[in-house]
C-alpha positions, 0 to 999 in steps of 0.5 A: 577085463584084466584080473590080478595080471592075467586076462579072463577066459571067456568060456562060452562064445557068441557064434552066430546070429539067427536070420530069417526063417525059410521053408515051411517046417521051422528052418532058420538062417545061421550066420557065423560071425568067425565065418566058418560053418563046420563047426556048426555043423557038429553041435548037438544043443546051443544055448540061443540068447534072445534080449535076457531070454536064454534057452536051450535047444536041441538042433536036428539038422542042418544045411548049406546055404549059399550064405551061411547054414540052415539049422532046424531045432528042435520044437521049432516045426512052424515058420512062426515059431522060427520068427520068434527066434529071428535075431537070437545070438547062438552060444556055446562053449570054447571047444565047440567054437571056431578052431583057431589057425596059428596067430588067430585069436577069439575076440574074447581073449583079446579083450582086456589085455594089457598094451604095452610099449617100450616096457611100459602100460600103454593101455589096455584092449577094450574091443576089436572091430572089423575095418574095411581092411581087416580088424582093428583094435581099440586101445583105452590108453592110460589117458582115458583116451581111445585109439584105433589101431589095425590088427596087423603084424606091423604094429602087433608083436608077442600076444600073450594071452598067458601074461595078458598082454600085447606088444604095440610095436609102433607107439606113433600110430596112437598119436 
């Protein structure tokens, strides 16, 4: 959503998704939407969103998985009791979430800013899916109608999440 030109900071981040619990002392499986576990890895608490539910929790302990990161919260001793956290979304704040790379953005950030084109507001950044070759980018353009377009350089120039907006390079590839 843009605000009086400028995109809003989203402070807290959806990180990962619980799965299936496993063992018999209340683990659960962690998958990372950024794909990174370090980070996790480092967390003392984690706000857990169940539906409208949202709780705290304290975690203990973690360990590599082949796919992803068992964490044990705290509390959560039973198989049963890691079931009824199957499927929560894990939050936390920006500075606990995946550190950047250069040219990297949060999802969050990209959302609302304004696409322009030419020196002109073509229309603004709705949501970003992954594609089969990377991310792409929905544009609601100024007609109400919504485009796709990868997240590549080739169409992407200057991102400013300061100013709120993103430079479209090729305008073609609405048409």
């Amino acid at each position: 959503m843009v605000i009086e030109g400028m995109n809003k900071v989203t402070e807290q981040f959806i990180v990962g998704v619980i799965g299936a619990p496993f063992g018999l002392k209340g683990y659960v499986k962690v998958r990372s939407y950024s794909g990174e576990y370090e980070h996790l890895k480092q967390l003392d608490t984690l706000l857990l969103r169940c539906g409208n539910v949202e709780r705290v929790l304290k975690l203990e302990e973690t360990l590599p998985l082949t796919r992803g990161l068992g964490m044990k919260f705290k509390g959560i001793d039973t198989p049963e009791q890691a079931q009824s956290l199957r499927g929560g979304e894990l939050i936390t704040d920006r500075f606990h979430a995946a550190p950047l790379k250069p040219d990297e953005f949060y999802v969050e950030d990209l959302r609302g800013l304004e696409v322009l084109g030419n020196g002109r507001v073509l229309g603004h950044i709705r949501d970003v899916f992954e594609g089969g070759g990377g991310h792409l980018i929905e544009i609601r353009l100024s007609s109400g109608d919504l485009k796709l377009v990868p997240f590549r350089k080739e169409f992407f120039g200057d991102i400013c999440l300061e100013r709120g907006t993103a430079v479209l390079l090729e305008q073609g590839i609405l048409t």
